[in-house]
N, C-alpha and C positions, 0 to 999 in steps of 0.2 A: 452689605452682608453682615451678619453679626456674628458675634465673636461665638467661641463653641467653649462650653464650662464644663468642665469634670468635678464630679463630686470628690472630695480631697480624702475620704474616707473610701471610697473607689480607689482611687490610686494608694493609699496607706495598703489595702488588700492585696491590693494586684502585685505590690510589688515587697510586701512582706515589711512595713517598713512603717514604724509609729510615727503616728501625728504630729508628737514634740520634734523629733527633726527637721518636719517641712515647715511648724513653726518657727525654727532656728537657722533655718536658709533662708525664711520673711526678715526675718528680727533684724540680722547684718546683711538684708538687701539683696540677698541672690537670688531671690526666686520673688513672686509677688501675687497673693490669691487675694479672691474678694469673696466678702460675705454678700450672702443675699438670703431675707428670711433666715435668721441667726444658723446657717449652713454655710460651709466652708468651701469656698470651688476654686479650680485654678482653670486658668486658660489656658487655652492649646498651644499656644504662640510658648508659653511659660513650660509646659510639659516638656518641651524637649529639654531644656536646662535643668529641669530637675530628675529630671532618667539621667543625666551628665552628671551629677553629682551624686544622683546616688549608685552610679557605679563607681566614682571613685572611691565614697565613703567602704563598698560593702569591699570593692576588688583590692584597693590600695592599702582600706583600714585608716583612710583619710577621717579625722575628726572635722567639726565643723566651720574652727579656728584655720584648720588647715585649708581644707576648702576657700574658705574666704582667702588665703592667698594664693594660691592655685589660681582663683580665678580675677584678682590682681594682677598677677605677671600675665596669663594668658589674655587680659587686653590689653596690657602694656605693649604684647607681641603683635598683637593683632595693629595695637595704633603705629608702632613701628612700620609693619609689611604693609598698610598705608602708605606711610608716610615716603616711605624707600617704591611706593611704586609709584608716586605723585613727582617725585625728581627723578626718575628714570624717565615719565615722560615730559618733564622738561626739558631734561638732557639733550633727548630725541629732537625734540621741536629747537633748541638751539644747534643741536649738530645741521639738522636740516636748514639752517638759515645762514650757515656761514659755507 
């Protein structure tokens, strides 16, 4: 199946929101579009991360800077509640053996 591409100027409209942002969430790696035929699309898989960030930007008043740590700790969190559920179930598998 292949992937499904929105026009970046499509979502700049939709969502009230200039171009230079979504190339400033590319720049420092949050977000990632491709050009095809010097036109700007992002993927769908990538869409939902950037409706995340720009509601933080409009509701929180989160600059771009900010955002990039925002979304630093939130997988720092993420790798943690990993990591705490990977030895809960080791835990499990040694309580069950003794």
């Amino acid at each position: 199946m292949g992937t499904k591409l929105i026009p970046v100027n499509d979502v700049c409209t939709h969502h009230k929101v200039e171009i230079q942002f979504i190339q400033s969430l590319e720049e420092i790696g949050l977000i990632h579009t491709k050009l095809v035929k010097s036109s700007i699309f992002i993927d769908m898989t990538e869409l939902a991360k950037l409706e995340r960030y720009l509601r933080l930007a409009q509701d929180l008043e989160i600059n771009v800077a900010g955002l990039h740590a925002v979304a630093t700790l939130l997988e720092q969190i993420e790798n943690m509640q990993n990591e705490l559920a990977s030895l809960k179930n080791e835990l499990i598998y040694y309580k069950k053996i003794n």
